[in-house]
N, C-alpha and C positions, 0 to 999 in steps of 0.2 A: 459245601454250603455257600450261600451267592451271599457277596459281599456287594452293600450298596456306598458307595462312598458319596463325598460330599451333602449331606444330611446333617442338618442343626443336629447338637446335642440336646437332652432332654434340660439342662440346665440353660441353655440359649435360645434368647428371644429372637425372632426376626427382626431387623431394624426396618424398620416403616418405611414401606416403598422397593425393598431392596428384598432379594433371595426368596426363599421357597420358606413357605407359612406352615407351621407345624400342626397338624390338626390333633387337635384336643379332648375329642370325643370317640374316637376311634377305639380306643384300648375298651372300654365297658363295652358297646352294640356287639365286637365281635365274640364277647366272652358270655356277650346273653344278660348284661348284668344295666340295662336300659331300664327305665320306667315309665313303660306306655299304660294309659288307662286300665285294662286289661292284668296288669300287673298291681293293681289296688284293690287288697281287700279291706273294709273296714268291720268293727262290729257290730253285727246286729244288719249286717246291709241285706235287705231286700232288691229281687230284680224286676223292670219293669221287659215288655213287649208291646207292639203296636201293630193294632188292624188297622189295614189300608186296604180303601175302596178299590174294587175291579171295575169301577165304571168311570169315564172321564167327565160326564157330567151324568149328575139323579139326583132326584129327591129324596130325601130319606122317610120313609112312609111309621119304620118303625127301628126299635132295638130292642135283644130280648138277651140281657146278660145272665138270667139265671143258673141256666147249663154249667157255664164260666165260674158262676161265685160258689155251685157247688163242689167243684175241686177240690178237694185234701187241701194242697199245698195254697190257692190263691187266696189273697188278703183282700185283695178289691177288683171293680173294674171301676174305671174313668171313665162316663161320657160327656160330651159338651153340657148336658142340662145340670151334672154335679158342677163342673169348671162354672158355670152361671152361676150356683150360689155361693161362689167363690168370689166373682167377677174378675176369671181367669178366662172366661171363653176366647176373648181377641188378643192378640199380641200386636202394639206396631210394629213396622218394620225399621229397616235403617232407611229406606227411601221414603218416608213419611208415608206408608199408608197404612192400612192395620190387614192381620192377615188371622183366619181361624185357627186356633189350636187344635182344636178335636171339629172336624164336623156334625153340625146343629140340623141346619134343613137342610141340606142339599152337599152334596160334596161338587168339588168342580173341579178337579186333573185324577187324572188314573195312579194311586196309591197316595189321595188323599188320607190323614190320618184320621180316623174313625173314633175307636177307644185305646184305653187305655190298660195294660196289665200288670199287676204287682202282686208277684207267688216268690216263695224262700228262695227260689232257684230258676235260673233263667230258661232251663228245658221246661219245668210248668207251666212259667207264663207263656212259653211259646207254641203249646200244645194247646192252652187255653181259649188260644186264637181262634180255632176251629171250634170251638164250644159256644159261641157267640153270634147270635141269629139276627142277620140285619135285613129288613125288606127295603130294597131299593126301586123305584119308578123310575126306570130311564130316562133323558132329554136328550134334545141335539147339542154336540158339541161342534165346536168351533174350534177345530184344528189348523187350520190356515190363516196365516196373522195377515194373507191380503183378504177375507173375505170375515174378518171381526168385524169391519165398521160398514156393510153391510147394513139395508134396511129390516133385511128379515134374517138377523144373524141373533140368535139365542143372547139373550141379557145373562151375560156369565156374575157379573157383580148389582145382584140385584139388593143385596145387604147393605149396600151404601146409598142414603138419602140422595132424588135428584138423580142417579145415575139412569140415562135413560140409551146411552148405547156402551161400546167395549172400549171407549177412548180411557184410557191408562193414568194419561198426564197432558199436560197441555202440548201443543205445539210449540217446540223447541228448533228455535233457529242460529244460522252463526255467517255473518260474511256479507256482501254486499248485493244483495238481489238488482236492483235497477243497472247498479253496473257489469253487472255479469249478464245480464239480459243482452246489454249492448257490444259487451264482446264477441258474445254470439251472433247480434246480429253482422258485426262487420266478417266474421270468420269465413275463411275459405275453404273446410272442412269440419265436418262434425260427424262424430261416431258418437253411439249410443250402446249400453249395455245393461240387461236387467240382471243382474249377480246377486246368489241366494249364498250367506255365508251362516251353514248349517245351527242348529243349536250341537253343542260337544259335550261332554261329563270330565273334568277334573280325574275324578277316580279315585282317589288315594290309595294306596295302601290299608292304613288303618283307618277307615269306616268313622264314623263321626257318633258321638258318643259323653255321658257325662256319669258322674256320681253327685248327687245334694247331697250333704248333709247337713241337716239343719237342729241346731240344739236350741229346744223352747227354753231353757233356762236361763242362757244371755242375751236369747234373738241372734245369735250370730249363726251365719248360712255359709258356710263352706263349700265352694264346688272346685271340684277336679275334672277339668276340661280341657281336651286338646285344641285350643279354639286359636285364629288367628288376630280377633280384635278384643282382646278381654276386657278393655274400659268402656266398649261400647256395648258386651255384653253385658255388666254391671249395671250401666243406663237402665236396658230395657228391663233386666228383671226386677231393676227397684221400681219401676215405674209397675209391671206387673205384681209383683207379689207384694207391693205397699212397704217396702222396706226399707231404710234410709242406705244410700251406696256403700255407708263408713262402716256398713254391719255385713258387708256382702266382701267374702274374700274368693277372689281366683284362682288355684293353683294350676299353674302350666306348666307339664313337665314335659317328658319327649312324647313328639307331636308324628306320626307313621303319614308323613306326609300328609297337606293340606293345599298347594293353589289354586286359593281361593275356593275352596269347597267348605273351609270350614271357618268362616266370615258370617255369615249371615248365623242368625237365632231362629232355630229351627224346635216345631212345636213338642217333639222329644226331651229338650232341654226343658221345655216349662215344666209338662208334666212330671218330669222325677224331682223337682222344685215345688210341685203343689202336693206332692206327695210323702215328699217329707217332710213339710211343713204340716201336712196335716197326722201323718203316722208318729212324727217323732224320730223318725229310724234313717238313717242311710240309705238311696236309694239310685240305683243304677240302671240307666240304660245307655245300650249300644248296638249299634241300627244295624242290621244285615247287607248283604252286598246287593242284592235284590233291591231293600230300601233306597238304599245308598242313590244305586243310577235312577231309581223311579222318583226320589221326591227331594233331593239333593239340588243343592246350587249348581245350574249350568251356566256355560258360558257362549257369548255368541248370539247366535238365532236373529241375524240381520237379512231383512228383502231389502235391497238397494237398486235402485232405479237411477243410472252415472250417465253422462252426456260432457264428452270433451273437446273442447275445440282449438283450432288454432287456423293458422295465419303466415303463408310464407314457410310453411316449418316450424315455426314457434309454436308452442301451447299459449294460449292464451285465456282461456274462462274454463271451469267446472262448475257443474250442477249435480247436487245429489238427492233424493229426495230419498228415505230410509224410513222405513217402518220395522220398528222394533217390538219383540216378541217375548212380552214379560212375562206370560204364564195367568194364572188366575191369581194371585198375587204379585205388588209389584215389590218383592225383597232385593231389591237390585243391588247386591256391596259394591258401593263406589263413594267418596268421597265428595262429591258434588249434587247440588241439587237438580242437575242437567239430566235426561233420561239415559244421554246417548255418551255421557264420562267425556274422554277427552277424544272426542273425535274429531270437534273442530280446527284437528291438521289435516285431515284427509289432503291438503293441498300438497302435503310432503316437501321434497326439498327444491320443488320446482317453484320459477318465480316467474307467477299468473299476473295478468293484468286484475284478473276479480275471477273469484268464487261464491258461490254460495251453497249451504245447505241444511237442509231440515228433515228432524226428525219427530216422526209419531210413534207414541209408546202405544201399544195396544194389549187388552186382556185377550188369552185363550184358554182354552180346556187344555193346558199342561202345565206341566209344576212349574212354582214359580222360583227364581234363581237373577242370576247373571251377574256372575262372577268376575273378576281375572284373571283368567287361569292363561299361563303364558302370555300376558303381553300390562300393560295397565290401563286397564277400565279404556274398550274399544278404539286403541293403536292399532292393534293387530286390524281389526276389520277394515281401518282408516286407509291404512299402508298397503292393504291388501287393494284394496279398490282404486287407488290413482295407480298402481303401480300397471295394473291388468287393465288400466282405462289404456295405459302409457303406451303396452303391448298391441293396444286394438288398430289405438292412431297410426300407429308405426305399418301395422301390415296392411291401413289406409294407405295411407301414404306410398306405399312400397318403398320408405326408406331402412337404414338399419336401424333398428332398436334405440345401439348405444347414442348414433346423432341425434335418435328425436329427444332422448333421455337429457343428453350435454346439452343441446341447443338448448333447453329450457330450465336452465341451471342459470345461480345469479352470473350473469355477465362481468362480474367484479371482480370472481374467483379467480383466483391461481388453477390454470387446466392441471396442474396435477394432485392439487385439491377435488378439483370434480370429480377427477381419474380416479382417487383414492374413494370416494364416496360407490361411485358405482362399477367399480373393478368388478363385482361378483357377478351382477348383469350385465355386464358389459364380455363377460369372457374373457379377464386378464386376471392374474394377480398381482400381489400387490410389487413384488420384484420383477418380473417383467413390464409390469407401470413404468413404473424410473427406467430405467435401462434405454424403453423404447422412444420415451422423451429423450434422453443423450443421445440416441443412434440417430435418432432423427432431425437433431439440430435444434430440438424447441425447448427454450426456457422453462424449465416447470414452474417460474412465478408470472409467469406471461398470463395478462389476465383473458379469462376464457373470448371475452368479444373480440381480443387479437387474432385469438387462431381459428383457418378457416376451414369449413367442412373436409376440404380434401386432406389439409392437416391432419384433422382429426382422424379421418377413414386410413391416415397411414400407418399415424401411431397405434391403432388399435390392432391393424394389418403385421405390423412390425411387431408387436405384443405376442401376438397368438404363434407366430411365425417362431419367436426365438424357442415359446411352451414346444409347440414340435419337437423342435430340434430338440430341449431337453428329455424330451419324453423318448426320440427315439433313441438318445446315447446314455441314457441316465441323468441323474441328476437331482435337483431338489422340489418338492412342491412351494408353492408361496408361503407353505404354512411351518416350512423345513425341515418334513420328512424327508426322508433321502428313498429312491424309489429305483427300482429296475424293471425292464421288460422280465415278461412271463405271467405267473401268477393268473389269476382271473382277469375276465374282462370287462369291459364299461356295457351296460344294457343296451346302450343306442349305436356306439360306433364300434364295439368290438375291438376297441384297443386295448393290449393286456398288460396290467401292470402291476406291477406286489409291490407292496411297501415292507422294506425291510423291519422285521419288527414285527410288533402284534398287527394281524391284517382287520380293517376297517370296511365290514363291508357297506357303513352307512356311506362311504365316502365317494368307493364306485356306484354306489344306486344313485345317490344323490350329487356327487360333484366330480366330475370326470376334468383331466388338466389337458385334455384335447376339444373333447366337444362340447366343456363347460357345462353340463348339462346334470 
C-alpha cells in the first residue's frame, strides 16, 4: 500500500499562504454522491424540450403544433404568439439589448429556438419535436461580420425601431488617435496584419439547464440552476415574469462545468419559468449537446485589422481597428458597457509612445454569445494580437524576437524583471534567468536603458546555452521537474527527454527546454 506522507491531517487547516490546501469536495464527486441538476427530482415535475430552427435566417410563414398536442404524454406547446399574451415574447439581455425567446416572424442564427414542449417525461417532449410542422421561407443570411455593414447585407434585426443596417452598438473607442497618427508618421517601419481570432464554444460538461418551480400560493419561484451570475439572473426574470426579486430564489449547487457558458440568460430558462408559472408544477429543462454548441454562449469571434510601428528598434504606435461578431443578438456576458470588455490593453506590457483603437460590434445570422471562457472579457484576443503584431515586426526587422520584445519594455525596469516577464518568449527559464545575469556580470536591478543590445543578446545566448548543457547531462526543468535523456522526443527538434515521474505529453508538444518551442 503507497504511503503518502507529509499531508495535512483531516483535523488541520492550512495556514494562509503556507503548505498544501486540502480539497474539500473530493471525498462526495468520487463516491457519485454530487448534486448536479440532473440529480433533482421534485414532485409533480414536468419535462420541457426545444425546437430549433435549421435555417440561419427565414420567415416563419406558419406553425402547425396539433400533431404535438395530440400526444398521450404532452401537456402543452409554447409558441411566441402564447409567450405574447404573456408579454413573455422578449427577454433583455445583460448587454442592454432585448433578444426573442421563442421565434415570432422570422428566426435569425441556425438553432434558433422555435417552440416550446412540456410532456411527463423528457423522451415525449423530445419525440414531440418531430410532430411539430413549421413552414419556413428562407432569406439571405450574413455570415461574415466583414460584410454585415454592407449596403446590401440582409437587415438581420429588423424588430428594432430605426434599425436600418447590422451595426450592433455604437463605435467604441480607447487611446489617442492624433497621436498615434503621428507616431506613425515619424516611424521607420511599419507592418501590418489582418488576424481572424475564430468564434470557440466553452463546452462544458454539464449542458446548461434549469428546474422553476413555482408555487401560486405564496408567489415564491424557486429555481435550481447551474448558472454562473445568479443575481443577475434574478434581475432579468423579475423584470420578465413581473415578479418582485425578494420572491425569486436561486439554488446553485454543483455546477458540471461553466466558463462562461453559463452567464448569459438563455431563452430555455424563461420558458420552464412561464411554464410553471402558468402549470402550477415543477418544470425542467436541460438542453442537449447539439443545443448546447448550436445556440450557447461563445466566445471570441474578433476580425482584427493591427498596424505596428517603430523607430530605431523601438516600438512606438499601435492601431487596431476590430469588428466584433455578436451574433443576432447582442448577449455579450461582460461587465462593462464597452462591446469589446477590457481590450483596451491590447498595448500589453510594452511602453508605446501612443496607441489607438476601435471597435464595431456587428449583428450576424449566428447565435448570439460572447463569453469568457479562458481569459476576462477579450484579454485573450488583446494579448494575442500585440503579441503576434511583436512577432511580425521582429521578422521586419531581422532582429531577435526577445530584443524587439525587451527594447520596448519600460526603460525603468530592473533587466531581470523584464527577463522574468518574457522568459517564455524569450526561450529561457525562469533559473537559467538569474544564473546568466551572474555569469555574465550584469546586475539584475540594472535598469533596462543601462544594458545594451549586445548585453542583452549575450545573456539570453548564455541562458539557452547553460538549458543545453542541462538537457544533455540531466538536470532540472525551470518548473523543477527533474528530467533525463531517452523517453520521447520534442516534435520540432527531436531532442528526447522523459520526465521522471508521470510523463507529460502536453509539455513536449507544447514546451521543449531546448528549442523552446
Amino acid at each position: 500500500m503507497a504511503v503518502v506522507e507529509n499531508l495535512p491531517s483531516p483535523s488541520t487547516e492550512r495556514p494562509i499562504g503556507f503548505g498544501r490546501l486540502k480539497r474539500k469536495e473530493d471525498a462526495r464527486f468520487i463516491r457519485g454522491q454530487g448534486t448536479y441538476l440532473d440529480d433533482i427530482e421534485l414532485p409533480g415535475m414536468v419535462h420541457g424540450a426545444m425546437l430549433r430552427s435549421p435555417y440561419a435566417h427565414a420567415r416563419i410563414v406558419s406553425i402547425d403544433t396539433s400533431a404535438a398536442l395530440a400526444h398521450p404524454n404532452v401537456a402543452a406547446v409554447v409558441t411566441a404568439k402564447d409567450l405574447e399574451t404573456l408579454g413573455l415574447a422578449w427577454m433583455p439581455t445583460i448587454s442592454y439589448d432585448t433578444q426573442a425567446v421563442l421565434a415570432g416572424d422570422k428566426v435569425r442564427f441556425q438553432g434558433q429556438e422555435v417552440a416550446f414542449v412540456i410532456a411527463t417525461d423528457e423522451y415525449s417532449a423530445n419525440d414531440a419535436l418531430s410532430l411539430i410542422d413549421v413552414e419556413y421561407e428562407p432569406l439571405p443570411a450574413v455570415v461574415n461580420a466583414r460584410k454585415a455593414l454592407d449596403e446590401d447585407a440582409p437587415l438581420i434585426r429588423d424588430d428594432k425601431a430605426g434599425q436600418r443596417d447590422n451595426l450592433a452598438s455604437p463605435l467604441w473607442e480607447a487611446g489617442d488617435e492624433a497621436a498615434t497618427d503621428t507616431a506613425f508618421a515619424e516611424a521607420d517601419t511599419i507592418v501590418s496584419r489582418d488576424i481572424i481570432y475564430p468564434r470557440c464554444h466553452p463546452a462544458p460538461l454539464e449542458t446548461c439547464g434549469i428546474i422553476a418551480d413555482f408555487n401560486p400560493k405564496t408567489g415564491q419561484l424557486d429555481i435550481y440552476n447551474g448558472n454562473q451570475a445568479p443575481h443577475a439572473h434574478r434581475t432579468v426574470y423579475a423584470h420578465v415574469a413581473g415578479l418582485a426579486e425578494h420572491m425569486i430564489r436561486i439554488r446553485c449547487n454543483d455546477i458540471g462545468g461553466g466558463f462562461g457558458n453559463k452567464v448569459p440568460v438563455y431563452p430555455g430558462y424563461v420558458c420552464a419559468i412561464a411554464g410553471s408559472i402558468v402549470a402550477g408544477v415543477p418544470v425542467k429543462w436541460v438542453e442537449d449537446r447539439s443545443g448546447n454548441l448550436m445556440s450557447t454562449g461563445f466566445a471570441r469571434d474578433y476580425v482584427m485589422k493591427a498596424e505596428l510601428c517603430s523607430k530605431d528598434g523601438r516600438i512606438t504606435g499601435l492601431r487596431v481597428d476590430v469588428i466584433a461578431d455578436h451574433g443576432a443578438f447582442d448577449s455579450t456576458a461582460q461587465p462593462t458597457k464597452f462591446p469589446a470588455g477590457f481590450f483596451h490593453i491590447f498595448t500589453g506590457s510594452y511602453d508605446l509612445e501612443a496607441a489607438h483603437c476601435k471597435v464595431t460590434g456587428v449583428y450576424t445570422n449566428k447565435a448570439p454569445g460572447g463569453v469568457a471562457y479562458a481569459c476576462s472579457f477579450r484579454i485573450t484576443e488583446a494579448v494575442y494580437l500585440v503579441e503576434r503584431m511583436v512577432d511580425v515586426l521582429a521578422d521586419e526587422l531581422d532582429w531577435p524576437v526577445i530584443l524587439t520584445r525587451l527594447r520596448s519594455d519600460d526603460p525603468t525596469r530592473p533587466v531581470a524583471d523584464a527577463l522574468l516577464d518574457q522568459r517564455t518568449l524569450a526561450g529561457i527559464g525562469n533559473l537559467w534567468k538569474n544564473e546568466s545575469l551572474y555569469d555574465c556580470r550584469i546586475d539584475p536591478w540594472r535598469p533596462m536603458s543601462d544594458v545594451s543590445d549586445e548585453d542583452l543578446e549575450r545573456v539570453v545566448r548564455t541562458a539557452r546555452d547553460m538549458m543545453r548543457r542541462e538537457v544533455r547531462h540531466g538536470g532540472r526543468l525551470s518548473g523543477g521537474e527533474v528530467f533525463e535523456q531517452g523517453g520521447k522526443g520534442c516534435k520540432r527538434c527531436g531532442t528526447r527527454i522523459r520526465v521522471k515521474g508521470q510523463w507529460d505529453e502536453n509539455r513536449m508538444t507544447y514546451w521543449c527546454p531546448v528549442c523552446q518551442t
